[in-house]
C-alpha positions as YAML, in Angstrom:
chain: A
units: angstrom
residues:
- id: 1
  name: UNK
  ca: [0.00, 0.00, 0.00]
- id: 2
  name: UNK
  ca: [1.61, 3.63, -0.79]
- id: 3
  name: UNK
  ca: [2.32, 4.90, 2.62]
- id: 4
  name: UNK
  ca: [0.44, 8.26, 1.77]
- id: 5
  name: UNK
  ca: [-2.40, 6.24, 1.51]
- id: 6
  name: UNK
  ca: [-1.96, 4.83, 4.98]
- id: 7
  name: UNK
  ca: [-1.12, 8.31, 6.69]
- id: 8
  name: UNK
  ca: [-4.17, 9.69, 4.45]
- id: 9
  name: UNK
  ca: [-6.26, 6.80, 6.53]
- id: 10
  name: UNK
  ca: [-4.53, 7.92, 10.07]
- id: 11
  name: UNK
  ca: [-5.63, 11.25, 9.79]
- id: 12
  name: UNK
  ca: [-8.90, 11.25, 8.54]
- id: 13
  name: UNK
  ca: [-10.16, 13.61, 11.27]
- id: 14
  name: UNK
  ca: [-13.05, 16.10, 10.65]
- id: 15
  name: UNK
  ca: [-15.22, 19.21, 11.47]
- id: 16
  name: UNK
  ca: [-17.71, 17.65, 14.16]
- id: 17
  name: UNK
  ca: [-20.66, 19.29, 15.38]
- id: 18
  name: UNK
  ca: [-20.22, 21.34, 18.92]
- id: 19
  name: UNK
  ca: [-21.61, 18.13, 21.05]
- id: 20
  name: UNK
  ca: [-20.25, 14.63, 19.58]
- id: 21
  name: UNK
  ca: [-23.58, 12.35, 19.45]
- id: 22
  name: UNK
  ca: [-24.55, 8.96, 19.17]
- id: 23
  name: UNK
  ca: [-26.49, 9.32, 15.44]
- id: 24
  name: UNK
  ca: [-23.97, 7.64, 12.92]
- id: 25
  name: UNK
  ca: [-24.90, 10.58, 10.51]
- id: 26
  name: UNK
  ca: [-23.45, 12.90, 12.98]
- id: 27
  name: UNK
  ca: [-20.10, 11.10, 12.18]
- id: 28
  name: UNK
  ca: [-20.35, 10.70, 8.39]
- id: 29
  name: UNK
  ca: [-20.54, 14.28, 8.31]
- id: 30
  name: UNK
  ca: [-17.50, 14.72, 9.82]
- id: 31
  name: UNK
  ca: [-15.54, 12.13, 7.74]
- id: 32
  name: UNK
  ca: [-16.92, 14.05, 4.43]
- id: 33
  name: UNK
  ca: [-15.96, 17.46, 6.00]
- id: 34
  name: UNK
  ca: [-12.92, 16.04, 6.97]
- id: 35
  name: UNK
  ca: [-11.90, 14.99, 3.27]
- id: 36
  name: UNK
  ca: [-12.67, 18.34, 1.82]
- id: 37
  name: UNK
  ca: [-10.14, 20.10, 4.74]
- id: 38
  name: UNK
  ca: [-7.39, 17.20, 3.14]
- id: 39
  name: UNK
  ca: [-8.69, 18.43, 0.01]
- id: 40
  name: UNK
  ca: [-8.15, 22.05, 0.83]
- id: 41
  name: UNK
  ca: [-5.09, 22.00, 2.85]
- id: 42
  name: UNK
  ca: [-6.27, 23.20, 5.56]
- id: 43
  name: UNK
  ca: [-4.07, 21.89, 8.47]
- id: 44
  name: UNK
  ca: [-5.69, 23.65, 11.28]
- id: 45
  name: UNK
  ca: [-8.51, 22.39, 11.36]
- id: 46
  name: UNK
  ca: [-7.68, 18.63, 10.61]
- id: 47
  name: UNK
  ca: [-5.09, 19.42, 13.79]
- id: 48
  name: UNK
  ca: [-7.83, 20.75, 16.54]
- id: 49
  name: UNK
  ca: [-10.03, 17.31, 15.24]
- id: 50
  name: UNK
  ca: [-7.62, 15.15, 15.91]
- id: 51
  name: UNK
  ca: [-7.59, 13.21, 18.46]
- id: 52
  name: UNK
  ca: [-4.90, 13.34, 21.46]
- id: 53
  name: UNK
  ca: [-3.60, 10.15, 20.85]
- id: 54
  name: UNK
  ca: [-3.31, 10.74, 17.41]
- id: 55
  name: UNK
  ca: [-0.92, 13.32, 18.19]
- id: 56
  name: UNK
  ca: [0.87, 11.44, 20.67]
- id: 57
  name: UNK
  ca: [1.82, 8.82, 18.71]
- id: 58
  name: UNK
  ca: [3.06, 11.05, 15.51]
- id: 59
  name: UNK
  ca: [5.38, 12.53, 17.99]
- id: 60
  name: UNK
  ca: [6.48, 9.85, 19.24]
- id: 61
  name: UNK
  ca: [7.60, 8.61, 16.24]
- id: 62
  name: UNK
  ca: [8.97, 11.46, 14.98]
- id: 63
  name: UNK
  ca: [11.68, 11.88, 18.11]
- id: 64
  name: UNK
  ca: [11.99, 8.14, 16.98]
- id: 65
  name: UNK
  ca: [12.99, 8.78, 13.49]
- id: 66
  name: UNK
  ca: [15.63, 11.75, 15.21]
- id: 67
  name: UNK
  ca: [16.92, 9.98, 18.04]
- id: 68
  name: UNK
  ca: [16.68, 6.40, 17.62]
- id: 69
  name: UNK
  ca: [19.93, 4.22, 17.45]
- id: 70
  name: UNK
  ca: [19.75, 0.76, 15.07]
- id: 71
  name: UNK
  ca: [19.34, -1.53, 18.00]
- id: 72
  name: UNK
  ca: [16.71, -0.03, 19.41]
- id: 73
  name: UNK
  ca: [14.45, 0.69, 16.13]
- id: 74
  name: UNK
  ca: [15.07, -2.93, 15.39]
- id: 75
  name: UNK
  ca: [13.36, -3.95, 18.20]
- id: 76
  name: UNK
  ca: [10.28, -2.19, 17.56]
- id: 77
  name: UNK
  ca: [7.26, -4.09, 15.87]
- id: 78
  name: UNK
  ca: [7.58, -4.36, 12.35]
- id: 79
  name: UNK
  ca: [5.00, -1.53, 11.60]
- id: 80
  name: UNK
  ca: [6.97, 0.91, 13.73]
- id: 81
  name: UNK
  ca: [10.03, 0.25, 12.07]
- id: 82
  name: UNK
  ca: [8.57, 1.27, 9.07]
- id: 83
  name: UNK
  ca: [7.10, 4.00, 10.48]
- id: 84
  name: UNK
  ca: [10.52, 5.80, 11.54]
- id: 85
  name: UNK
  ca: [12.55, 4.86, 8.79]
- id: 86
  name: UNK
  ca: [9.97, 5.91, 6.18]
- id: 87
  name: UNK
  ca: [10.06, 9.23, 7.86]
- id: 88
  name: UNK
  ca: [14.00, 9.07, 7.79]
- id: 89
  name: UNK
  ca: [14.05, 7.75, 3.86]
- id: 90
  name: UNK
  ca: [11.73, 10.80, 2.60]
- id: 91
  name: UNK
  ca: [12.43, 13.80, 4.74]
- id: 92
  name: UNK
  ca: [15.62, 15.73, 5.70]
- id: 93
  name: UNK
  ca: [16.72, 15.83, 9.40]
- id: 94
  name: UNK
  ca: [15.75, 19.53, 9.61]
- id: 95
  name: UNK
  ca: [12.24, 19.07, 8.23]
- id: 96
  name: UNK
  ca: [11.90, 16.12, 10.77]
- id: 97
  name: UNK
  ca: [12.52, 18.51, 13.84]
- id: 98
  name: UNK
  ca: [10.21, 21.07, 12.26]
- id: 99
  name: UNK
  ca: [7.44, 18.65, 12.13]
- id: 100
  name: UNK
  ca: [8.04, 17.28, 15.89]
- id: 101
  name: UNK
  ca: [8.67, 20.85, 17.12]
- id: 102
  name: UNK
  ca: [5.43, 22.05, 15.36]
- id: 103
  name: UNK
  ca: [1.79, 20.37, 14.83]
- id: 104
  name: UNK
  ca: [2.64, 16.88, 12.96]
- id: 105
  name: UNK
  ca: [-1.35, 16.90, 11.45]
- id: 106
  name: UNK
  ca: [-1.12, 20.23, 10.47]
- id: 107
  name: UNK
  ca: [2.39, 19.77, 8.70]
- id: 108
  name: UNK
  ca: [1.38, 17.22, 6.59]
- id: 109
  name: UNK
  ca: [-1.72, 18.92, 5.53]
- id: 110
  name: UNK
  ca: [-0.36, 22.25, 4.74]
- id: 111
  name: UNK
  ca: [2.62, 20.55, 2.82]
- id: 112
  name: UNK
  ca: [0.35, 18.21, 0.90]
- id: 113
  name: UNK
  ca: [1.79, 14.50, 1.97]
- id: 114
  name: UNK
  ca: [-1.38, 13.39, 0.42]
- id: 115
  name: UNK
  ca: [-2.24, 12.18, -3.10]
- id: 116
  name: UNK
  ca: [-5.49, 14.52, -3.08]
- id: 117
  name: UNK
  ca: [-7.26, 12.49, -6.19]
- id: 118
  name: UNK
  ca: [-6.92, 9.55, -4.25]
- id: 119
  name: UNK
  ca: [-8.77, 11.32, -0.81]
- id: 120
  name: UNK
  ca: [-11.26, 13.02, -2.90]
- id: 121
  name: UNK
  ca: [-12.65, 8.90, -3.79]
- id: 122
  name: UNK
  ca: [-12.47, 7.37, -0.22]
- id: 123
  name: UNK
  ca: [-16.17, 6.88, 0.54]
- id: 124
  name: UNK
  ca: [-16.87, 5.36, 4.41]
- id: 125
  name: UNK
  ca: [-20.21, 2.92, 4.51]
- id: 126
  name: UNK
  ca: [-22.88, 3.24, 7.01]
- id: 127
  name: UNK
  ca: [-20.88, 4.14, 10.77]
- id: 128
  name: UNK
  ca: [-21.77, 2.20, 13.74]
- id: 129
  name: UNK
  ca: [-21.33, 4.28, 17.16]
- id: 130
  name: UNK
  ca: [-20.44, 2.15, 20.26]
- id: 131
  name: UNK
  ca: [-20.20, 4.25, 23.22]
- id: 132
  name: UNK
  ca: [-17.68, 7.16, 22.17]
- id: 133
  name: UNK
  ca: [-16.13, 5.43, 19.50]
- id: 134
  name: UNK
  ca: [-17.87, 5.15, 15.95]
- id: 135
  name: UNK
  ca: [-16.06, 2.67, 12.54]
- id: 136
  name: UNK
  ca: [-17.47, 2.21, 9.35]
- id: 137
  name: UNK
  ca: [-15.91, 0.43, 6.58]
- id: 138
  name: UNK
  ca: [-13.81, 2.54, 4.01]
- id: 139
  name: UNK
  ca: [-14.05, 1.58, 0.47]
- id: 140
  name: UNK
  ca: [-11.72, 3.00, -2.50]
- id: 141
  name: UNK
  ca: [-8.92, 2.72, -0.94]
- id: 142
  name: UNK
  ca: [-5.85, 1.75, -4.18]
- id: 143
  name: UNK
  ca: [-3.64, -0.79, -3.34]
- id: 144
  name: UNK
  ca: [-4.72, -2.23, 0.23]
- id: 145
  name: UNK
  ca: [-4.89, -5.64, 0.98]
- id: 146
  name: UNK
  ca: [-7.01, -6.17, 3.78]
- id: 147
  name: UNK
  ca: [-10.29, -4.70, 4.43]
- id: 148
  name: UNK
  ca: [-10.13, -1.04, 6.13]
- id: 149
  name: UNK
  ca: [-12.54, 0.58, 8.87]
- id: 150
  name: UNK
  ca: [-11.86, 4.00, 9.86]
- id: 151
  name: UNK
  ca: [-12.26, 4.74, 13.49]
- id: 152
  name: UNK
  ca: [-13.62, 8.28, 15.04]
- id: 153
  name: UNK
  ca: [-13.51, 8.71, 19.10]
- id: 154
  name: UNK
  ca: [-15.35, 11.06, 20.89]
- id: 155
  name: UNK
  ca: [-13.01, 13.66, 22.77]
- id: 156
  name: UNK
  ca: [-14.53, 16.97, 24.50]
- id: 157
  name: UNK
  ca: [-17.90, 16.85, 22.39]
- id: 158
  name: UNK
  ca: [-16.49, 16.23, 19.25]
- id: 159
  name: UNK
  ca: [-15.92, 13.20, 16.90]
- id: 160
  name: UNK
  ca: [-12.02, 12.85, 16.55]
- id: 161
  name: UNK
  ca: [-9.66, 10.71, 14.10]
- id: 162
  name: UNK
  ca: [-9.14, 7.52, 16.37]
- id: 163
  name: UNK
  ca: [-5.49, 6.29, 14.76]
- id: 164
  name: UNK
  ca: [-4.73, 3.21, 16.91]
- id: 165
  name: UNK
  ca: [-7.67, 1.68, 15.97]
- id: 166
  name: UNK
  ca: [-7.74, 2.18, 12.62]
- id: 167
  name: UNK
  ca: [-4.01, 0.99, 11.97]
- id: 168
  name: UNK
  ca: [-4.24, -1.96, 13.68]
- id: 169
  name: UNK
  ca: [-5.22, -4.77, 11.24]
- id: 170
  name: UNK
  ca: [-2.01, -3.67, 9.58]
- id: 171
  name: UNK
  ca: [-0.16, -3.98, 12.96]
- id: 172
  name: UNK
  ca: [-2.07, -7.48, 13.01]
- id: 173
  name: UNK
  ca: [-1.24, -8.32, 9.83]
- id: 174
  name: UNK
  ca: [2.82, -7.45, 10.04]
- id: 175
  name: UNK
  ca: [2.69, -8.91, 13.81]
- id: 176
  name: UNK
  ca: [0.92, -12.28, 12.66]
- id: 177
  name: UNK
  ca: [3.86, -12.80, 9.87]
- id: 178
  name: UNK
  ca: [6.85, -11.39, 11.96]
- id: 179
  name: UNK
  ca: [8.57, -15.07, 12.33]
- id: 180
  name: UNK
  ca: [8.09, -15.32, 8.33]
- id: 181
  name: UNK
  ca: [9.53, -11.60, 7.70]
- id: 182
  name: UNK
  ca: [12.23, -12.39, 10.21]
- id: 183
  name: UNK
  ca: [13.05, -15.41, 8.38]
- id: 184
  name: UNK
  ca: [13.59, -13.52, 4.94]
- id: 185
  name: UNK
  ca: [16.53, -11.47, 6.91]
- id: 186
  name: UNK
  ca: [18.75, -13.72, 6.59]
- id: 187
  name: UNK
  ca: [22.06, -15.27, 8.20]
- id: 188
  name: UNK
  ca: [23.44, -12.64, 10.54]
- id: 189
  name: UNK
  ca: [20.39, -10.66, 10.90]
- id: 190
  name: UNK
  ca: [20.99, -8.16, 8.18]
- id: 191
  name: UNK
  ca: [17.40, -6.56, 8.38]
- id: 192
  name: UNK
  ca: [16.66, -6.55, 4.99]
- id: 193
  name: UNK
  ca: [13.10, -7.13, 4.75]
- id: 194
  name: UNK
  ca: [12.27, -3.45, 6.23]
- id: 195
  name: UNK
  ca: [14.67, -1.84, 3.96]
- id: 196
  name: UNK
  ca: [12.82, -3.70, 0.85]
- id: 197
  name: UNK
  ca: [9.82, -2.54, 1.68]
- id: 198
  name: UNK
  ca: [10.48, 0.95, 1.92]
- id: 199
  name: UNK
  ca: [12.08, -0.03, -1.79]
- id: 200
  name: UNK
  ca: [8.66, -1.53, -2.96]
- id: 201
  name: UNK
  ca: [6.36, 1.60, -1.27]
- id: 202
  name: UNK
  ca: [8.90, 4.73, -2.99]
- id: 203
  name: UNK
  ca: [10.58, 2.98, -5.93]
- id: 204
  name: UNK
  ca: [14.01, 4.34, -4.30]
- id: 205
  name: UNK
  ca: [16.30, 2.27, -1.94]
- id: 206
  name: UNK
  ca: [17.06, 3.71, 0.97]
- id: 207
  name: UNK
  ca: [20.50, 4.74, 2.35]
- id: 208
  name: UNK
  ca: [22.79, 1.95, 4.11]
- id: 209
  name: UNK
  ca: [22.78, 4.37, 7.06]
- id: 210
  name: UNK
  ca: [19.05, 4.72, 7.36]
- id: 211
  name: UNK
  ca: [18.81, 2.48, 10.84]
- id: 212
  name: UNK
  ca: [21.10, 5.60, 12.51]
- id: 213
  name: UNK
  ca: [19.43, 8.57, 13.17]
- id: 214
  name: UNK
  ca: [20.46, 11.32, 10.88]
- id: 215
  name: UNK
  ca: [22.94, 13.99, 11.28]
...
């Protein structure tokens, strides 16, 4: 799957109405107002919907991509790996601290990490709302190979992006074949199999030194 694709999926947050509610309409409307803010670059207010978490996490791994030795990304699950080392294979060590220093959401909004005809056809089927957290099934989405649902939480009155829950059939997925994947390293451990992968997802290899943190 093209990893703007994926981050595309993790931030599908959206303009909620003042008091989150339990009618799956209420959340539909925020998905589709949420794809026209991709659409329009408006990183602002994809930022103030998303969800605390959400933000966490993208921090977290970007002061993984900037600090991280080899041994220690290595023994991250598979999808985290990929994660940090995407973000070290595509960006420059300056534009990495300017993204962790700043709003993550809003960064990649404003500086279009999206493929925007490829947002504009995501549709999300009928949402079913559990408590404060709504999913629905997401259709159009090129290249994946498992089904998708897209999960919304409700924070402070307001249906937010929920990003744990929506990546985690991929974490399943990559978890469920780690032995196999490990395997495919080879003698010595040479941890090819992440390095490929970034190779499949950009069409460029990635630099011998990409499991150090960069300069």
């Amino acid at each position: 799957m093209k990893l703007h694709l994926v981050l595309a999926i993790l931030m599908l947050v959206v303009a909620a109405p003042a008091a989150a509610q339990s009618d799956p309409a209420a959340v539909e409307q925020s998905f589709e107002a949420y794809k026209q803010a991709l659409i329009d670059g408006d990183g602002a207010e994809a930022s103030k919907l998303t969800s605390s978490d959400t933000h966490a996490f993208l921090k977290q791994t970007l002061d993984r991509a900037l600090t991280m030795q080899e041994a220690e990304v290595r023994a991250l699950p598979l999808l985290d790996q990929i994660s940090v080392l995407m973000l070290r294979h595509n960006m420059k060590a300056d534009d990495l601290r300017a993204m962790k220093d700043g709003d993550p959401v809003a960064y990649a909004v404003d500086h279009g990490s999206f493929d925007m005809n490829e947002v504009q056809k995501l549709e999300a089927a009928d949402f079913t709302v559990t408590g404060t957290q709504a999913q629905a099934p997401l259709s159009n989405l090129k290249g994946s190979p498992i089904p998708v649902n897209v999960y919304f939480k409700e924070e402070a009155g307001t249906w937010r992006f929920d990003l744990l829950s929506s990546i985690a059939p991929f974490r399943a997925v990559f978890d469920a074949q780690a032995g196999l994947l490990t395997n495919l390293n080879g003698p010595g451990g040479q941890g090819a199999v992440v390095p490929l992968i970034l190779h499949l997802i950009t069409g460029r290899a990635p630099d011998a030194n990409i499991w150090n943190p960069p300069g």
